[in-house]
N, CA, C and O atoms as a MOPAC input file, in Angstrom:
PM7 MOZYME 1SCF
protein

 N     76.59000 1   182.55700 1    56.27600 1
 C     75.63400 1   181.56500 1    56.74400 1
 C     74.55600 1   182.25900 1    57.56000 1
 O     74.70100 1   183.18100 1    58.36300 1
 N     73.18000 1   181.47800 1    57.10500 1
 C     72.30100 1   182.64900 1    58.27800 1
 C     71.80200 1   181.79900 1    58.99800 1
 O     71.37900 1   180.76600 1    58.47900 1
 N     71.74100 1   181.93800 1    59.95600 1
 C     70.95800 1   181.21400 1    61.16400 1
 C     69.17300 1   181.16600 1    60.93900 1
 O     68.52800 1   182.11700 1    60.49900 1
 N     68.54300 1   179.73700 1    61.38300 1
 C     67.46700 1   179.41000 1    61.10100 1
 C     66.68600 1   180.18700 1    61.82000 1
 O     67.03800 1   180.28900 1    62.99500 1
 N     65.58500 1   180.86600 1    61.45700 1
 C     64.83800 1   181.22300 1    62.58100 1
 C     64.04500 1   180.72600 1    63.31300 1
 O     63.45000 1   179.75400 1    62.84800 1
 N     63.66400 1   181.20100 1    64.87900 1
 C     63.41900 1   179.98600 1    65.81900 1
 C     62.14800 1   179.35400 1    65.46600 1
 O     61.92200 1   178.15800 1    65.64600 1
 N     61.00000 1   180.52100 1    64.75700 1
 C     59.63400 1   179.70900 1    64.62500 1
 C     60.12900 1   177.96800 1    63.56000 1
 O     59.52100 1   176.90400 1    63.67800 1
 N     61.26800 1   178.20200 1    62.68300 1
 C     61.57400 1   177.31200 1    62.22600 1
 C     61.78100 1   175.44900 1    63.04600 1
 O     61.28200 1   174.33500 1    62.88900 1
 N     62.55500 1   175.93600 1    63.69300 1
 C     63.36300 1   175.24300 1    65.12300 1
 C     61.89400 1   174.61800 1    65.67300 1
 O     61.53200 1   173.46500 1    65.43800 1
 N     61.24500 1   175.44300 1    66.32400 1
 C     60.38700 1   174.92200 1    67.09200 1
 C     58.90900 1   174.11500 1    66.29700 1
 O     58.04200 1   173.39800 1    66.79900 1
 N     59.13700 1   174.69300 1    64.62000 1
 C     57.81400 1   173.39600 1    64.27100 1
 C     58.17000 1   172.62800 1    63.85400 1
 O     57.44400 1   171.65400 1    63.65800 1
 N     59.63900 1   172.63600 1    63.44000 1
 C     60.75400 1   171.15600 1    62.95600 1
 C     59.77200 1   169.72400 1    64.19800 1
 O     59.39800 1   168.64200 1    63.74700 1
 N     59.55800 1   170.18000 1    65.79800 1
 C     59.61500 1   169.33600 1    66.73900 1
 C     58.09800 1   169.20900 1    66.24800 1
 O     57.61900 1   168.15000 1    65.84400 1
 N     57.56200 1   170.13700 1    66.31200 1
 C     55.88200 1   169.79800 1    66.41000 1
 C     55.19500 1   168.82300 1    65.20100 1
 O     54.16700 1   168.24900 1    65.56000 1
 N     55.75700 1   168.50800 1    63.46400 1
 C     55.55900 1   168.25600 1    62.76300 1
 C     55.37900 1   166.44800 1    63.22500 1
 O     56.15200 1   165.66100 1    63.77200 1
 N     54.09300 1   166.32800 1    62.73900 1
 C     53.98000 1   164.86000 1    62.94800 1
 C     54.54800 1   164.13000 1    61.68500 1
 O     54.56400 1   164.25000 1    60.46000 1
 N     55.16500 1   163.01500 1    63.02400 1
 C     56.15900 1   161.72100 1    61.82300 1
 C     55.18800 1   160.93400 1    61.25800 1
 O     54.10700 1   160.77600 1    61.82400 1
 N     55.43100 1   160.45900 1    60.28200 1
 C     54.99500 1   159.02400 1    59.64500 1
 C     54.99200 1   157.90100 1    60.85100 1
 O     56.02200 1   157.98300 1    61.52000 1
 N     54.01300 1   156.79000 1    61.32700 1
 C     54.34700 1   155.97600 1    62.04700 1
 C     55.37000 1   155.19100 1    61.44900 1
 O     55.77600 1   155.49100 1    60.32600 1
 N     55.89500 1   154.09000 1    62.15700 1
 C     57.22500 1   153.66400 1    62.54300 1
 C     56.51000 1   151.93800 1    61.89200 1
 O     55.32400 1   151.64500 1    61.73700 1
 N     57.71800 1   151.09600 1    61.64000 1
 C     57.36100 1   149.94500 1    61.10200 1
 C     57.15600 1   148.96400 1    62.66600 1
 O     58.16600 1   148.63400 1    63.28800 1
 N     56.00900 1   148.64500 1    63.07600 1
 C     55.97000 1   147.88000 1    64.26400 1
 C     55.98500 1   146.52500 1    64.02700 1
 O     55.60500 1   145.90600 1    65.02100 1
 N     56.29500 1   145.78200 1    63.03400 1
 C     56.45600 1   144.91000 1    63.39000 1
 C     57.93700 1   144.27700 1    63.25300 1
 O     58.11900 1   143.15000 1    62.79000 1
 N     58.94300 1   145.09800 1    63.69000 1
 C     60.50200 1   145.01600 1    63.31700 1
 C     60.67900 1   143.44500 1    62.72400 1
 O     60.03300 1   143.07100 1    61.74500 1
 N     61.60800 1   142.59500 1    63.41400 1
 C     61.95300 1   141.55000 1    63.13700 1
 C     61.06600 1   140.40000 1    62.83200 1
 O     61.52800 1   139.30100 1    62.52800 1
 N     59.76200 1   140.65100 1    62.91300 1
 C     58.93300 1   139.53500 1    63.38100 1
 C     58.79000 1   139.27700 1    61.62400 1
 O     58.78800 1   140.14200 1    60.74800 1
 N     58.65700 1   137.57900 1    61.45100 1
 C     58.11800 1   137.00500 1    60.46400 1
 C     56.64200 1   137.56500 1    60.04000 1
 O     55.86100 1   138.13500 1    60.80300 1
 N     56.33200 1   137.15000 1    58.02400 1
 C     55.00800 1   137.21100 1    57.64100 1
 C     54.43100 1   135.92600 1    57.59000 1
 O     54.88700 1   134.78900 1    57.46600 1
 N     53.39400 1   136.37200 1    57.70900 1
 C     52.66800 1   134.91400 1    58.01300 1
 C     52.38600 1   133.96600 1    56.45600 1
 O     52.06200 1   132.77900 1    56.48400 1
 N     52.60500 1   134.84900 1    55.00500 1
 C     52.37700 1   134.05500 1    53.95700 1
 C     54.08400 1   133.58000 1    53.69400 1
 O     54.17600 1   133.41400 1    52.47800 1
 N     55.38900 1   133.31400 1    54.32300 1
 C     56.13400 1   133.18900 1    54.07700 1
 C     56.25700 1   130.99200 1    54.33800 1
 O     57.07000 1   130.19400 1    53.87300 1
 N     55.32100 1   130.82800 1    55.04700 1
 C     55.31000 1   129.25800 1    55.36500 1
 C     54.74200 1   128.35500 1    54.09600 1
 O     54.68800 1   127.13400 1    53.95400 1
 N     54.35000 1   129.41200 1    53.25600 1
 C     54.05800 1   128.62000 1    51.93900 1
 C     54.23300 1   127.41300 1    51.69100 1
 O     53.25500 1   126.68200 1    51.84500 1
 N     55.56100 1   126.78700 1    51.21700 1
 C     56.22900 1   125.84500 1    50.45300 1
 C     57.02300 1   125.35200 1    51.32400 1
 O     57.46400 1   124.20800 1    51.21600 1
 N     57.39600 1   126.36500 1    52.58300 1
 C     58.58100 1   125.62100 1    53.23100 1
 C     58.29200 1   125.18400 1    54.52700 1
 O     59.11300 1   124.77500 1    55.34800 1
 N     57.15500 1   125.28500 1    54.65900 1
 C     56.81800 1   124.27300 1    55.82200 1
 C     56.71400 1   122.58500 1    55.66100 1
 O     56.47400 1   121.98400 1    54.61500 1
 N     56.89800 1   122.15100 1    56.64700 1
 C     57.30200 1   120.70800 1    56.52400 1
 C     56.31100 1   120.34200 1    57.77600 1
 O     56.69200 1   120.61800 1    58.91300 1
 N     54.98200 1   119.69100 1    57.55600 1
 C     53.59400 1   119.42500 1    58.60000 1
 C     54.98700 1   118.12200 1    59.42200 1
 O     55.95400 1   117.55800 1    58.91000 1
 N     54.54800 1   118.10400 1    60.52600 1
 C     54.98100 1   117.00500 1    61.91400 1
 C     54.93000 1   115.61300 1    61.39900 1
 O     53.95100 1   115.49700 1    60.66200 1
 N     55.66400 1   114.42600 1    61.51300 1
 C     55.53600 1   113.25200 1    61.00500 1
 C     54.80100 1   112.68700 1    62.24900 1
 O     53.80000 1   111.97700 1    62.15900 1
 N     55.41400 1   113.08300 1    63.48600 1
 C     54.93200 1   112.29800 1    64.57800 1
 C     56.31500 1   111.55400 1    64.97300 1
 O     56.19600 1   110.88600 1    66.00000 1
 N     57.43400 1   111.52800 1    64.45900 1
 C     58.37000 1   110.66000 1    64.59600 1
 C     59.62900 1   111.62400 1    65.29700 1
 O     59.97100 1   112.68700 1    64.77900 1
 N     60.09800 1   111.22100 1    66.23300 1
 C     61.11700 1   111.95600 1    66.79600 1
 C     62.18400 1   112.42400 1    66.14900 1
 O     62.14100 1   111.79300 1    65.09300 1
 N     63.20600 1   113.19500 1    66.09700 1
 C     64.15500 1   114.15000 1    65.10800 1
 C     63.95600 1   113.53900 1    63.34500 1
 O     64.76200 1   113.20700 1    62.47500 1
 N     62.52900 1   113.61100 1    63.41500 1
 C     62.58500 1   112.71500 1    61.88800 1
 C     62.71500 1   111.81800 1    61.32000 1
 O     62.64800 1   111.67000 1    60.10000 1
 N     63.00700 1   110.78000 1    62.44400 1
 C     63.51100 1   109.27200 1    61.92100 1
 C     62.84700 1   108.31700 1    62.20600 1
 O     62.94700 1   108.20900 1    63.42800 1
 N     61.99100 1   107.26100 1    61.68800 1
 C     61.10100 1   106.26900 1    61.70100 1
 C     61.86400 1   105.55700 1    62.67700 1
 O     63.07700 1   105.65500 1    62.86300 1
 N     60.97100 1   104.76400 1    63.34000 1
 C     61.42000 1   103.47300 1    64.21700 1
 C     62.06300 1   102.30300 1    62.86800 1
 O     61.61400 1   101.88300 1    61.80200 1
 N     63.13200 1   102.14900 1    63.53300 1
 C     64.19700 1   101.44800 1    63.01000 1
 C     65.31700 1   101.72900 1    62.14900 1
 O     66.20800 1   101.05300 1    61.63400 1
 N     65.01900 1   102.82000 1    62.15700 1
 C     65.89300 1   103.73800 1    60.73200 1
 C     66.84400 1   104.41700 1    61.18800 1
 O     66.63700 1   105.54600 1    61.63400 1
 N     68.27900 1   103.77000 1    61.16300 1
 C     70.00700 1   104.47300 1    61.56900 1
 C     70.17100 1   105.67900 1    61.39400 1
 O     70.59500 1   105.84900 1    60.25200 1
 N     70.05000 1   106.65700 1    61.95900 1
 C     71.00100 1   107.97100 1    62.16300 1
 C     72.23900 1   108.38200 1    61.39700 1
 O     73.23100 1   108.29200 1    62.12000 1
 N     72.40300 1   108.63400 1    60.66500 1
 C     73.77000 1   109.07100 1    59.81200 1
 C     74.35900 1   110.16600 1    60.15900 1
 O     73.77300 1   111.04200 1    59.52400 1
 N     75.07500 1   110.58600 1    60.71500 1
 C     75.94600 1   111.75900 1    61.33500 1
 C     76.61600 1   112.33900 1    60.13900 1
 O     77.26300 1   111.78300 1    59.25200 1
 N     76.25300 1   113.81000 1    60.36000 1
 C     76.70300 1   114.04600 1    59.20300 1
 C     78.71300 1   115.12500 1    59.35400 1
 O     78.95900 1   115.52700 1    60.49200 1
 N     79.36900 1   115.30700 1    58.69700 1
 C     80.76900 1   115.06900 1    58.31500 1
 C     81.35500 1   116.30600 1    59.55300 1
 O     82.45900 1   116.48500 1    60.06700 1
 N     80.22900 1   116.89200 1    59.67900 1
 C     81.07000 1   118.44000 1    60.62300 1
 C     80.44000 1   118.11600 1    62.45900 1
 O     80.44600 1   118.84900 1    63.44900 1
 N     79.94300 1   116.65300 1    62.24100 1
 C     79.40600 1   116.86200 1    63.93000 1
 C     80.53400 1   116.18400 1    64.77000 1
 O     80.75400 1   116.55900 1    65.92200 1
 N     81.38200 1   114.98500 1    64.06500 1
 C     82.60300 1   114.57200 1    65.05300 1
 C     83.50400 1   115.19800 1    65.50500 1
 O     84.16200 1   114.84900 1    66.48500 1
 N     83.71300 1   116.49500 1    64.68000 1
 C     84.61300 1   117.18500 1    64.92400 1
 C     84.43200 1   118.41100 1    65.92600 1
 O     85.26000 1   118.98200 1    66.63600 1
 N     82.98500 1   118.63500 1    65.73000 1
 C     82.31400 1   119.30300 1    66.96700 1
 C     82.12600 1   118.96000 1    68.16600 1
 O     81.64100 1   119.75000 1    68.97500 1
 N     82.45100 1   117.82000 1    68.46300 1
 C     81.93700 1   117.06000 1    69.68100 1
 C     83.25200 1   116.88300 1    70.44800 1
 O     83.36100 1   117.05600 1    71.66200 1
 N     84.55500 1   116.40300 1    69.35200 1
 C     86.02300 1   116.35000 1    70.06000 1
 C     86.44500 1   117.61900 1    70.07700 1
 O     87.54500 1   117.65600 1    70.62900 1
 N     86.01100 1   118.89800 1    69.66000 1
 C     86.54200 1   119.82000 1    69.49300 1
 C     85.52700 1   120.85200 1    70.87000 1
 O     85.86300 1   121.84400 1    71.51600 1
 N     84.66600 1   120.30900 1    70.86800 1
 C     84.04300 1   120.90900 1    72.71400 1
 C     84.43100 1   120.39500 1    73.62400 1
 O     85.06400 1   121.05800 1    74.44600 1
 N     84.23400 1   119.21400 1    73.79700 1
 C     84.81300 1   118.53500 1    74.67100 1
 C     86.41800 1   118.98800 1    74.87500 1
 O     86.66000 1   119.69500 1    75.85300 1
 N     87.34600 1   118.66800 1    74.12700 1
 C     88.48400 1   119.11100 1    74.04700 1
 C     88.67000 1   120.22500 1    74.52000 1
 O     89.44800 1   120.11000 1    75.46600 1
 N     88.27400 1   121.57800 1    74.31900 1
 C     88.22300 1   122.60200 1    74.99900 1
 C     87.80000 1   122.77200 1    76.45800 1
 O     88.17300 1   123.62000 1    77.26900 1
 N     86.76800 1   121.57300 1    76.62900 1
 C     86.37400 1   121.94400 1    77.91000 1
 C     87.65600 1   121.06400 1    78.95200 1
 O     87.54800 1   121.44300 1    80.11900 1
 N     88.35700 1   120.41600 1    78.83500 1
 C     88.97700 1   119.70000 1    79.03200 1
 C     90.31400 1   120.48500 1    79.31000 1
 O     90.73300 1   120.30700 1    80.45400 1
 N     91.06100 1   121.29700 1    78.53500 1
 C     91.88900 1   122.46100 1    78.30300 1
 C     91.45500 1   123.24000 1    79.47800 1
 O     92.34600 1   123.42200 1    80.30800 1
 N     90.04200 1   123.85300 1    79.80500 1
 C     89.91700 1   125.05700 1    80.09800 1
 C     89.92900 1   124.50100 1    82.04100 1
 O     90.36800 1   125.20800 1    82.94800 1
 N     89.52500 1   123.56800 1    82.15500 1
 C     89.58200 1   122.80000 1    83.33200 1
 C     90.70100 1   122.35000 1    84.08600 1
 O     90.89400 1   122.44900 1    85.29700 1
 N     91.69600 1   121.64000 1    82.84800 1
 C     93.31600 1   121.88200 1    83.31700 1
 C     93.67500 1   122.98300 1    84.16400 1
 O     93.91900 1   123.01400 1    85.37000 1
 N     93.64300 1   124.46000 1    82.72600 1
 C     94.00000 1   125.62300 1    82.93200 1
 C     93.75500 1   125.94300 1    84.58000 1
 O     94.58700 1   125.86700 1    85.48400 1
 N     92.50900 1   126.27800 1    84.64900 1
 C     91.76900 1   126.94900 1    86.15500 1
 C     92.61700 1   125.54400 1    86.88100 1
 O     93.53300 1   126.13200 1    87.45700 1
 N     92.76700 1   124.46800 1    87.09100 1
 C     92.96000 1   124.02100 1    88.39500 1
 C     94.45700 1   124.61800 1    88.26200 1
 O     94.66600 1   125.36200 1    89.22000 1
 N     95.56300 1   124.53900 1    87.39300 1
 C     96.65400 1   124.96100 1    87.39900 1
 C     97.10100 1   126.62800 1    87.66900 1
 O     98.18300 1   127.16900 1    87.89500 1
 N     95.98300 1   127.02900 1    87.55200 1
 C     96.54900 1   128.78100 1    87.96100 1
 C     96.99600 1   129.31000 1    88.83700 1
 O     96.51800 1   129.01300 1    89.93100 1
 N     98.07100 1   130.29900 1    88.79800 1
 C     98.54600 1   130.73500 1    90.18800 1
 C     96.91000 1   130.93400 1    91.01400 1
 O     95.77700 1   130.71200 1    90.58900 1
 N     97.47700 1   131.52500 1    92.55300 1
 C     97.02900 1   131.74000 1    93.31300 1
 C     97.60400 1   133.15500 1    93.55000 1
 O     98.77400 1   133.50600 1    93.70300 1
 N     95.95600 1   134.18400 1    93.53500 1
 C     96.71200 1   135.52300 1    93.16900 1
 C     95.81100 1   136.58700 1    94.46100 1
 O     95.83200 1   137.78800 1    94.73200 1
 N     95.24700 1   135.66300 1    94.87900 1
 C     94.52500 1   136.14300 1    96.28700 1
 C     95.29800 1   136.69600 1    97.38900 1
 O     96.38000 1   136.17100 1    97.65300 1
 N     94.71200 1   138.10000 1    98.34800 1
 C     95.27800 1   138.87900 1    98.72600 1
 C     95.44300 1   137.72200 1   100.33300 1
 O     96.40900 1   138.08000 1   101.00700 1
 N     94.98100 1   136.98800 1   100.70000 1
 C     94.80700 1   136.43700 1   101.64200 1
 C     96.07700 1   135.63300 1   101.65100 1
 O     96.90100 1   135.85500 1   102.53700 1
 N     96.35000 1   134.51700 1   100.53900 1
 C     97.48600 1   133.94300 1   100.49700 1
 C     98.76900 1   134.39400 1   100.45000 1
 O     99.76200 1   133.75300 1   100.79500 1
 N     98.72400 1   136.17200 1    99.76000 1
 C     99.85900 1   136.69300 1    99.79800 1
 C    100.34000 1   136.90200 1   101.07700 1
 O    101.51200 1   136.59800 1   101.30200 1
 N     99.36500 1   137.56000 1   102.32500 1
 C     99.53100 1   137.29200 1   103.89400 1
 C     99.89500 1   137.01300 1   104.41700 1
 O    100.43800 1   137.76200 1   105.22900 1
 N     99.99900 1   135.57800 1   104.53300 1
 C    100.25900 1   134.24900 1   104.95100 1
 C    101.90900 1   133.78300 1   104.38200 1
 O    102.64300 1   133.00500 1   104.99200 1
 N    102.25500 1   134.49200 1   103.03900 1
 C    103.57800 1   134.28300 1   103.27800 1
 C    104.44300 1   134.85600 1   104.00200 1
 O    105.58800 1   134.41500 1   104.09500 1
 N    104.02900 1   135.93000 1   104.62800 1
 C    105.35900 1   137.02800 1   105.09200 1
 C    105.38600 1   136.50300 1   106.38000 1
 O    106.19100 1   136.93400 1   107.20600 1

């Protein structure tokens, strides 16, 4: 194996890069084509007078947060007491 020589090494650094893609994550602006949907004026989409239909995965989301939060609230009031202060106080 032969070792690189250093003039090598040192214009490896000096060689200018290609710039870099700056606009990472950001959207194109001809992508709103077709799938934009202009403002009705009407709040989450629904005309005055027109019922709300919930759709099949939100009841279960709602008893299933709640429910947890409910669990996690139990939990913490029921936990030992693991504080150096109370241990103290027993001896």
């Amino acid at each position: 194996m032969s070792a690189r020589p250093l003039s090598h090494c040192l214009r490896a650094r000096c060689v200018p890069r290609r710039a870099q893609n700056i606009q990472g994550f950001s959207t194109r602006s001809n992508l709103r084509g077709d799938h934009y949907d202009p403002p009705t004026g009407y709040l989450f989409g629904l005309k005055p007078g027109q019922k709300y239909v919930k759709e099949g995965w939100e009841n279960m989301w709602y008893y299933g947060f709640i429910g947890s939060l409910l669990v996690a609230g139990v939990a913490y009031v029921f936990k030992p007491d693991t504080s150096y202060v109370q241990s103290l106080s027993l001896v």
